[in-house]
MARFITOR-717967 format. One record per residue (C-alpha): residue in one letter; x, z, y. Coordinates in Angstrom, 3 decimals, decimal comma. Layout:
! MARFITOR-717967
<atom><code>a</code><xx>X</xx><zz>Z</zz><yy>Y</yy></atom>
...
END
This chain:
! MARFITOR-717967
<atom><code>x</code><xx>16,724</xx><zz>21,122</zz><yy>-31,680</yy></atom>
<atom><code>x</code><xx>17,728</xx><zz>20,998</zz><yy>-35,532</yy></atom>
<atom><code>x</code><xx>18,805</xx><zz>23,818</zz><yy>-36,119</yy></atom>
<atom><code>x</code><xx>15,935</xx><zz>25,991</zz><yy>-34,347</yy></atom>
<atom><code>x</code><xx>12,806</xx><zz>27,633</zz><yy>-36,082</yy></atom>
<atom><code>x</code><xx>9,462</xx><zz>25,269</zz><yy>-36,712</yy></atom>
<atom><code>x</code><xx>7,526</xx><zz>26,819</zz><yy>-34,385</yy></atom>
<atom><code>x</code><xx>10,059</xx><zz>26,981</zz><yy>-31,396</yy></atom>
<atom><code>x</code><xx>10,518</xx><zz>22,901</zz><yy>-32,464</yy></atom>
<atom><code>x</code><xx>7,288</xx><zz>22,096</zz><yy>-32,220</yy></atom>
<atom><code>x</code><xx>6,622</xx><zz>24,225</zz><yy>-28,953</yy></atom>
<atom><code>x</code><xx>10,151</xx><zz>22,113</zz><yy>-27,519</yy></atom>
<atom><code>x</code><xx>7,962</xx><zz>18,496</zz><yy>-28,692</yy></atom>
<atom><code>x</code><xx>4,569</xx><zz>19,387</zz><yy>-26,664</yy></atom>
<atom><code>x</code><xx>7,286</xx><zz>20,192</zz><yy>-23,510</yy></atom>
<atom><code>x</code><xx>7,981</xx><zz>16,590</zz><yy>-23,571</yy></atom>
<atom><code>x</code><xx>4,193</xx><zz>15,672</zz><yy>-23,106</yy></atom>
<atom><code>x</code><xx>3,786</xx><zz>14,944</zz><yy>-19,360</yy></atom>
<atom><code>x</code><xx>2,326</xx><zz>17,775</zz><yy>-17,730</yy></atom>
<atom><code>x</code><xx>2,929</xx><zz>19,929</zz><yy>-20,512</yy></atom>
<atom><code>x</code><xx>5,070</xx><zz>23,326</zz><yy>-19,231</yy></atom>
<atom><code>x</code><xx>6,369</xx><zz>25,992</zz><yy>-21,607</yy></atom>
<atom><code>x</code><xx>3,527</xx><zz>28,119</zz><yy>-21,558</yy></atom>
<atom><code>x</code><xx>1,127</xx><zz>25,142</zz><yy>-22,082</yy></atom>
<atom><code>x</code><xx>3,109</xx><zz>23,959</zz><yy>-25,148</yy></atom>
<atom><code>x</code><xx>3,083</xx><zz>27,247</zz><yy>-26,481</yy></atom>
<atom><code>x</code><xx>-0,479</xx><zz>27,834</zz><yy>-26,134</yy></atom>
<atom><code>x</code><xx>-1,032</xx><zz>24,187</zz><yy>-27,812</yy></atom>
<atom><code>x</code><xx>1,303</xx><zz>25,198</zz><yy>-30,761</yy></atom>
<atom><code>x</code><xx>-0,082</xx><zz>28,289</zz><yy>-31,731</yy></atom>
<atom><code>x</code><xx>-3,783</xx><zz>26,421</zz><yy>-31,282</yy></atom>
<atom><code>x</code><xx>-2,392</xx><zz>23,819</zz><yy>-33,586</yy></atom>
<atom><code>x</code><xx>-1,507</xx><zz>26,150</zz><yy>-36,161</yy></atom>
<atom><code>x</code><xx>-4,315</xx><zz>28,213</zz><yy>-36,005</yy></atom>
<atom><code>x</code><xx>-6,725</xx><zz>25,199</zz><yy>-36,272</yy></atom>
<atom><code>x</code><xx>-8,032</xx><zz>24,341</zz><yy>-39,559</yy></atom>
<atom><code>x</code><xx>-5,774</xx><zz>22,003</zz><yy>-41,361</yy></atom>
<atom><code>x</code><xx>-8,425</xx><zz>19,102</zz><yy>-41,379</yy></atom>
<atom><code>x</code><xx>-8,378</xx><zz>18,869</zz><yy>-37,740</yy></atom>
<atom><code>x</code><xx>-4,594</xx><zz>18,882</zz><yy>-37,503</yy></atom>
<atom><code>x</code><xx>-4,259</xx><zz>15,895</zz><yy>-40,323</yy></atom>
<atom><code>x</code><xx>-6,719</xx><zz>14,008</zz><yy>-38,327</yy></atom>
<atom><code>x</code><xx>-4,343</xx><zz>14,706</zz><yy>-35,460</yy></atom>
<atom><code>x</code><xx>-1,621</xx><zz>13,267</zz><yy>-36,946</yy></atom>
<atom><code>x</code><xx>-4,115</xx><zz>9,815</zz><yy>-38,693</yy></atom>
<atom><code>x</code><xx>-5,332</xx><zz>9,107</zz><yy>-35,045</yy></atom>
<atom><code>x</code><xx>-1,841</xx><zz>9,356</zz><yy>-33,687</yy></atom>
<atom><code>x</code><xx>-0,095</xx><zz>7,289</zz><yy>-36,257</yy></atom>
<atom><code>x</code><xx>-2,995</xx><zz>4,764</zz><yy>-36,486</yy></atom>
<atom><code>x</code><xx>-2,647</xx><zz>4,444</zz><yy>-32,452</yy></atom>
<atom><code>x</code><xx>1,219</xx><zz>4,124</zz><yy>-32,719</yy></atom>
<atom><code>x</code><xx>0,708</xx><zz>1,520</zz><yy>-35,513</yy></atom>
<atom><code>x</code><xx>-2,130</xx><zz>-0,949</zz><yy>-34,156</yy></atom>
<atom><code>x</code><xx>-1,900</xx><zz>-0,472</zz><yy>-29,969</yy></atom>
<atom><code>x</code><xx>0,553</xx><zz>-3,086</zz><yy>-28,346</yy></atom>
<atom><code>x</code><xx>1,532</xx><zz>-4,136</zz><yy>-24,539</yy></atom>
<atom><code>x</code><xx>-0,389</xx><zz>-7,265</zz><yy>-24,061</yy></atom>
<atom><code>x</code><xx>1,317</xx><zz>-9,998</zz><yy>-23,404</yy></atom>
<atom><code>x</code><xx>-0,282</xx><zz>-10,993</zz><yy>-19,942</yy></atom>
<atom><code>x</code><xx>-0,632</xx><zz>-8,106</zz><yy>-18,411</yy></atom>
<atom><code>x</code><xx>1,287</xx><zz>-5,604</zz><yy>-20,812</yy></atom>
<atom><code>x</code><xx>-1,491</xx><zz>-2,733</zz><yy>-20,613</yy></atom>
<atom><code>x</code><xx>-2,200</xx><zz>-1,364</zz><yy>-24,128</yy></atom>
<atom><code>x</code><xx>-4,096</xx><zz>-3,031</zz><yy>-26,374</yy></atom>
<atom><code>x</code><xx>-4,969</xx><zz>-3,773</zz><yy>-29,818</yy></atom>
<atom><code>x</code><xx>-5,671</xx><zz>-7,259</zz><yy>-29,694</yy></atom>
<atom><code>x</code><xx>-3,645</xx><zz>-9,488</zz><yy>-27,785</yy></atom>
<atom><code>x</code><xx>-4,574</xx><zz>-10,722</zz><yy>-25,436</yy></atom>
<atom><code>x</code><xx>-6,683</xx><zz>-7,633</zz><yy>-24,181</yy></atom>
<atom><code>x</code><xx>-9,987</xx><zz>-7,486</zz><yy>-23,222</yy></atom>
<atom><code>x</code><xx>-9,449</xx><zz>-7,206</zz><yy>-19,719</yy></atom>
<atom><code>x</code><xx>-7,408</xx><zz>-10,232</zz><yy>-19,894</yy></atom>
<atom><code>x</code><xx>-9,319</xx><zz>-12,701</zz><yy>-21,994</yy></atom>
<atom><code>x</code><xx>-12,693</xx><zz>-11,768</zz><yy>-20,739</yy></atom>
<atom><code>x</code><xx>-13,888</xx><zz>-14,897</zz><yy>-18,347</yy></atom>
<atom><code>x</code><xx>-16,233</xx><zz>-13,054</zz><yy>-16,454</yy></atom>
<atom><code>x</code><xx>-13,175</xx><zz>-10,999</zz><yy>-14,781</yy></atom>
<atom><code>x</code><xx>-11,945</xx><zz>-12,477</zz><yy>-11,166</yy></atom>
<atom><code>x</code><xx>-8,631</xx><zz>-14,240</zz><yy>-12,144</yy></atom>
<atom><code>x</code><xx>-7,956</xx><zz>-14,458</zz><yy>-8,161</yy></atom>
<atom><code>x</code><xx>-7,783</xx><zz>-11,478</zz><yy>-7,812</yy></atom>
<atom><code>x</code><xx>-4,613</xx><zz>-9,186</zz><yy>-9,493</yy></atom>
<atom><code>x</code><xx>-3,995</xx><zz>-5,161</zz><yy>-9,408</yy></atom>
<atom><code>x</code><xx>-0,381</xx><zz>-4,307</zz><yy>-9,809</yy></atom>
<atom><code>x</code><xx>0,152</xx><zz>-0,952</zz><yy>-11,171</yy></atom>
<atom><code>x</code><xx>2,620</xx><zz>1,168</zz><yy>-12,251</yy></atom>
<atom><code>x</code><xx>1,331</xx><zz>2,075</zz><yy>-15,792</yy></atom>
<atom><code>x</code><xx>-1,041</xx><zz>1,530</zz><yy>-18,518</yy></atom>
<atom><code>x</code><xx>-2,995</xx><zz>4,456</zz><yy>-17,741</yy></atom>
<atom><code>x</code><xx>-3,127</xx><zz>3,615</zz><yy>-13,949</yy></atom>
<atom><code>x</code><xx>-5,118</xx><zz>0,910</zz><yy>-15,019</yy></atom>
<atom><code>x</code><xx>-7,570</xx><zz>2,698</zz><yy>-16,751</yy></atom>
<atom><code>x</code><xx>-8,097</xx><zz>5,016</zz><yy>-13,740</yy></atom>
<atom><code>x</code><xx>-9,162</xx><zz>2,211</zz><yy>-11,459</yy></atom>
<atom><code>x</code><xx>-11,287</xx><zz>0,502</zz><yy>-14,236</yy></atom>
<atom><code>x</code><xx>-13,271</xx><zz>4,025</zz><yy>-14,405</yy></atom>
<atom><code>x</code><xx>-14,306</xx><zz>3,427</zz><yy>-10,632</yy></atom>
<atom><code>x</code><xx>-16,291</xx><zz>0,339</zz><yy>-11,629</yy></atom>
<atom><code>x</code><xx>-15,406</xx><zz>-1,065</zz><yy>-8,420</yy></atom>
<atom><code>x</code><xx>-12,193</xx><zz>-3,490</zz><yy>-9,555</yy></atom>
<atom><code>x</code><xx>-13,327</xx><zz>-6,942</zz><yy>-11,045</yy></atom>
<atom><code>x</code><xx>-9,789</xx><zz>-8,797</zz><yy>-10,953</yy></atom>
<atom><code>x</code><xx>-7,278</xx><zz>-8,317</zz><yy>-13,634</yy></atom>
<atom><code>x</code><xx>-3,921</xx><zz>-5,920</zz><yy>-13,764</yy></atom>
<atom><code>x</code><xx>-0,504</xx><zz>-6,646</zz><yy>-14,274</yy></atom>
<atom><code>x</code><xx>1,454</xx><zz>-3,303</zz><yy>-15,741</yy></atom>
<atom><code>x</code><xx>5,248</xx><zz>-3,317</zz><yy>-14,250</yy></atom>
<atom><code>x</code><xx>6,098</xx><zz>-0,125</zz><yy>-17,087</yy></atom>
<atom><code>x</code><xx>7,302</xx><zz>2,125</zz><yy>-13,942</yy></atom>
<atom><code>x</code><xx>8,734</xx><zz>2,251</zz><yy>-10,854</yy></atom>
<atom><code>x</code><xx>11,665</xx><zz>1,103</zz><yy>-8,570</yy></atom>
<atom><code>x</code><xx>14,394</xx><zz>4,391</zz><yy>-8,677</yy></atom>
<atom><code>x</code><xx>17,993</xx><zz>3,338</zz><yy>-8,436</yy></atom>
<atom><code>x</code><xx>18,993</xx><zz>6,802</zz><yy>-8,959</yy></atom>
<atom><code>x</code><xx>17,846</xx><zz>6,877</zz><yy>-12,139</yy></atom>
<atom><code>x</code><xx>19,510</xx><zz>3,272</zz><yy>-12,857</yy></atom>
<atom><code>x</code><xx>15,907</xx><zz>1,866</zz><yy>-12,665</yy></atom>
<atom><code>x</code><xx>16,085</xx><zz>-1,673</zz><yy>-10,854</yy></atom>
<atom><code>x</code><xx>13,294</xx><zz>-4,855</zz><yy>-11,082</yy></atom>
<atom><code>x</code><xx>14,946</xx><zz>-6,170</zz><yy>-14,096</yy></atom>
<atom><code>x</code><xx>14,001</xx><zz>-3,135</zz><yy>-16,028</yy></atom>
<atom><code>x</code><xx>10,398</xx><zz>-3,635</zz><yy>-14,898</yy></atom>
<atom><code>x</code><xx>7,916</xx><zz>-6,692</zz><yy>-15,645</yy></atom>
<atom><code>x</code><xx>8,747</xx><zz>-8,291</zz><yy>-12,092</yy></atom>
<atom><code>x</code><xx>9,577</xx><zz>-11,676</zz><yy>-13,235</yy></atom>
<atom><code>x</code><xx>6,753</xx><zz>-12,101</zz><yy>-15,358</yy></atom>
<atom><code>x</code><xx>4,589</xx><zz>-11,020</zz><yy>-12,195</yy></atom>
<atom><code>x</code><xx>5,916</xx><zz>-13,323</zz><yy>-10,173</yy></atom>
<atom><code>x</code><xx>4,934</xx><zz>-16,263</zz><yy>-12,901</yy></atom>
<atom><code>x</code><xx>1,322</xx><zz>-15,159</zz><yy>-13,158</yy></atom>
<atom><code>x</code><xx>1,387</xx><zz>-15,805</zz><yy>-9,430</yy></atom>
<atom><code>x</code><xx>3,273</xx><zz>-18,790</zz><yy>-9,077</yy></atom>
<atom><code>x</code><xx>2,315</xx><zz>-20,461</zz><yy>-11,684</yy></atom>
<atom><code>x</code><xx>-0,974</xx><zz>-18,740</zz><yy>-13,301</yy></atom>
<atom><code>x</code><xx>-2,882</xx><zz>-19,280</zz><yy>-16,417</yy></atom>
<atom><code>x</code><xx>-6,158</xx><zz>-21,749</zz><yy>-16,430</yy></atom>
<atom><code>x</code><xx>-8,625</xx><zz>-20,111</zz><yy>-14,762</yy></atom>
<atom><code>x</code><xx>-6,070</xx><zz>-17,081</zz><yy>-13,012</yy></atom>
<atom><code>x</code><xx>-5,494</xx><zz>-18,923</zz><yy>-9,319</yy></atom>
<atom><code>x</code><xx>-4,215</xx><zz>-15,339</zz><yy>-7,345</yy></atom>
<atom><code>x</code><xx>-5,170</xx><zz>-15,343</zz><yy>-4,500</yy></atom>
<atom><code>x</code><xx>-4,687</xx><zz>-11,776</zz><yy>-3,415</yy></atom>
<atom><code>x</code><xx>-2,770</xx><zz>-8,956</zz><yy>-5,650</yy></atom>
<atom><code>x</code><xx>-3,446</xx><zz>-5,504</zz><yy>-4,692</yy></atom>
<atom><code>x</code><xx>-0,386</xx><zz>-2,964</zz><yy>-5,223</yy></atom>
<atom><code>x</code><xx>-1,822</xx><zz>-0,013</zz><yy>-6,852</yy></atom>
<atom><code>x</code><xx>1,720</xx><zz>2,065</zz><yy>-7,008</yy></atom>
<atom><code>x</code><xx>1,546</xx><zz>5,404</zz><yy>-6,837</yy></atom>
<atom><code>x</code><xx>1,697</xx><zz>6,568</zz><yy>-3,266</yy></atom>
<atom><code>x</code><xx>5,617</xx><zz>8,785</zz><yy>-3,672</yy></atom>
<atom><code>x</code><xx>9,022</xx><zz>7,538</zz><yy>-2,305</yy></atom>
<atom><code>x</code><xx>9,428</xx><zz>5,391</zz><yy>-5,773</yy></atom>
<atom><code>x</code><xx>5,500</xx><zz>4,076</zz><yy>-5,715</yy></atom>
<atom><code>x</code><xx>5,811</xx><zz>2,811</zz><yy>-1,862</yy></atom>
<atom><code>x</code><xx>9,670</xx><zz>1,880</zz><yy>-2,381</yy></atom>
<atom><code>x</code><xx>8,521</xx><zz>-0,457</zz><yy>-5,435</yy></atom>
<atom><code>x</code><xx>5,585</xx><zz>-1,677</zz><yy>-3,712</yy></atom>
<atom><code>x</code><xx>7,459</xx><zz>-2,634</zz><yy>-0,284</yy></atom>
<atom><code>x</code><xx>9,828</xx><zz>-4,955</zz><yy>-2,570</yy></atom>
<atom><code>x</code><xx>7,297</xx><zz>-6,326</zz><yy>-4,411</yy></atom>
<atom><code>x</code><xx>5,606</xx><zz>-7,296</zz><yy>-1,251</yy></atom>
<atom><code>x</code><xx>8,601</xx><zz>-8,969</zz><yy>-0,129</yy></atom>
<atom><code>x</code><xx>9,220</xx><zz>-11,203</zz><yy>-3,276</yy></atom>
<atom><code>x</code><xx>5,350</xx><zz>-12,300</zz><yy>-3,348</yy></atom>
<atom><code>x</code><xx>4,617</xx><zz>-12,539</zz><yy>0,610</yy></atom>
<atom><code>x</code><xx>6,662</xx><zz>-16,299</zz><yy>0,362</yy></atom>
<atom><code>x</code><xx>4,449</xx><zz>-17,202</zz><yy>-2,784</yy></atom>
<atom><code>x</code><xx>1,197</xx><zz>-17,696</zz><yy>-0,171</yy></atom>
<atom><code>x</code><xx>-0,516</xx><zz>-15,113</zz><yy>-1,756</yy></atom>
<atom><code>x</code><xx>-2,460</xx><zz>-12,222</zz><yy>0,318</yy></atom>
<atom><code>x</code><xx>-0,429</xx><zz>-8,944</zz><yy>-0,745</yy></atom>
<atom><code>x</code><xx>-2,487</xx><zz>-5,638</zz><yy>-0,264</yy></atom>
<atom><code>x</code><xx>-2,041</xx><zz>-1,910</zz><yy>-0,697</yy></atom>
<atom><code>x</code><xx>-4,793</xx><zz>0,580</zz><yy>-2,145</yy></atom>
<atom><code>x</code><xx>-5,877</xx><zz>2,271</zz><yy>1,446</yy></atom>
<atom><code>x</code><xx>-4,392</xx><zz>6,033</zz><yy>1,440</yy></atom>
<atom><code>x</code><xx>-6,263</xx><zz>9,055</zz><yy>3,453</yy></atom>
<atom><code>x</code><xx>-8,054</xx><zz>11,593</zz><yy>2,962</yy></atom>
<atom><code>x</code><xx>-9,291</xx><zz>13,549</zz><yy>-0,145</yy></atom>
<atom><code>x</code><xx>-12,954</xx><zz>13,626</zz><yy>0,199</yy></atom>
<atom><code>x</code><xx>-14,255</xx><zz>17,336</zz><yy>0,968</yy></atom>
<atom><code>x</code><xx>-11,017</xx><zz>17,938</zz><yy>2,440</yy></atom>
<atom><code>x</code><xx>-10,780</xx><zz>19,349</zz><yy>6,084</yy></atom>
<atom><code>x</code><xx>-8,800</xx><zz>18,120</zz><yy>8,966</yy></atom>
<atom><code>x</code><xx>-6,521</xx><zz>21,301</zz><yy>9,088</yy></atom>
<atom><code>x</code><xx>-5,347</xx><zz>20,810</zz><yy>5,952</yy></atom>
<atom><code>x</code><xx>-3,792</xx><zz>17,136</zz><yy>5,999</yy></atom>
<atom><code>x</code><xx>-0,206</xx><zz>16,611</zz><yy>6,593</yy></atom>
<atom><code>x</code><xx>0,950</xx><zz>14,356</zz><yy>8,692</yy></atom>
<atom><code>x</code><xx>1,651</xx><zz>11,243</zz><yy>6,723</yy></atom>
<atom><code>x</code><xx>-2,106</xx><zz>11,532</zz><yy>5,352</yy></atom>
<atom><code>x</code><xx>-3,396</xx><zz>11,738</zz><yy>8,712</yy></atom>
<atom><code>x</code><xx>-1,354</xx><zz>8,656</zz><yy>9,631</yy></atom>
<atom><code>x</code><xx>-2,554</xx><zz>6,609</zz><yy>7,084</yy></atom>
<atom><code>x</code><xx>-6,180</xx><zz>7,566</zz><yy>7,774</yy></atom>
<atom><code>x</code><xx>-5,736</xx><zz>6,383</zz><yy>11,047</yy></atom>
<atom><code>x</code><xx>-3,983</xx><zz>3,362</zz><yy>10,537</yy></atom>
<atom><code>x</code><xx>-6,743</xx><zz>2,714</zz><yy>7,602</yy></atom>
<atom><code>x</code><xx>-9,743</xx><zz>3,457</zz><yy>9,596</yy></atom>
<atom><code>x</code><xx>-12,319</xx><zz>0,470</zz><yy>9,198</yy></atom>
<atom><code>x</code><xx>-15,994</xx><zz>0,313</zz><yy>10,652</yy></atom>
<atom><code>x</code><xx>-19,369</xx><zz>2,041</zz><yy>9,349</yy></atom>
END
């Protein structure tokens, strides 16, 4: 990437953002230069300030500037209760619901042993302390696995469930079905299974 032009460099960087295609990063780019250059240098302050003050916390390693985070040293949170997700941001995507009052645990990933990924390279054994032996005030009691729901997400959280099932703790999975306004016709097959299988009372 040295040796190419400045523009086609910085179009190459935005490709590396997730979600981020060729045409989006080339749209972005010539945005970014077009912008004026106050906006852009704030660009860069906020992104070097966030690289140079955010952290993993050490419980739970979600970002964070202060350590422990706020999610994890706030007492009216239910220590029994533990979400196991797959990333930082997964977190925040479940705290937006306003429906989760336990605590997370970030593993940094998933489980894909084609891409040499196994549970060392993950924060397994420092999930399997919380539980077994947990902080004053912590006591699991159930921990939800909040994985995403692809081969790697389910693959990760049938493992999991294995190493924490002999701990006495009640292991969970976040219910999978259907999207709401979604019709029938539309599901595949494994959704419609899992709606099924899912289906509680009303």
């Amino acid at each position: 990437m040295a040796g190419l032009p400045a523009f086609a460099r910085l179009v190459a960087a935005l490709e590396t953002l997730p979600g981020i295609g060729p045409k989006s990063a080339r749209r972005l780019a010539y945005h970014l230069l077009a912008a004026p250059e106050y906006d852009t240098a704030a660009l860069t302050t906020a992104l070097a300030e966030a690289r140079a003050r955010t952290r993993s916390c050490s419980v739970c390693h979600a970002l964070t500037e202060a350590d422990p985070c706020a999610i994890c040293s706030d007492p009216s949170r239910d220590g029994r209760l533990l979400a196991v997700v797959e990333d930082a941001a997964d977190a925040d995507v479940l705290e937006r619901t306003h429906e989760f009052r336990g605590r997370y645990h970030v593993l940094g990933g998933a489980l894909a042993p084609l891409r040499g990924i196994g549970p060392d390279d993950l924060n397994v054994t420092d999930l399997l302390a919380r539980v077994e032996s947990p902080a004053p005030g912590e006591g699991v009691e159930e921990v939800v696995l909040a994985t995403n729901p692809n081969v790697e997400g389910e693959s990760t959280a049938l493992y999991l469930a294995r190493r924490l099932k002999p701990l006495g703790v009640k292991v969970t999975r976040l219910a999978l079905g259907l999207p709401v306004g979604a019709a029938l016709e539309f599901a595949d097959e494994v959704t419609l299974s899992r709606s099924l299988a899912g289906r509680r009372e009303i």
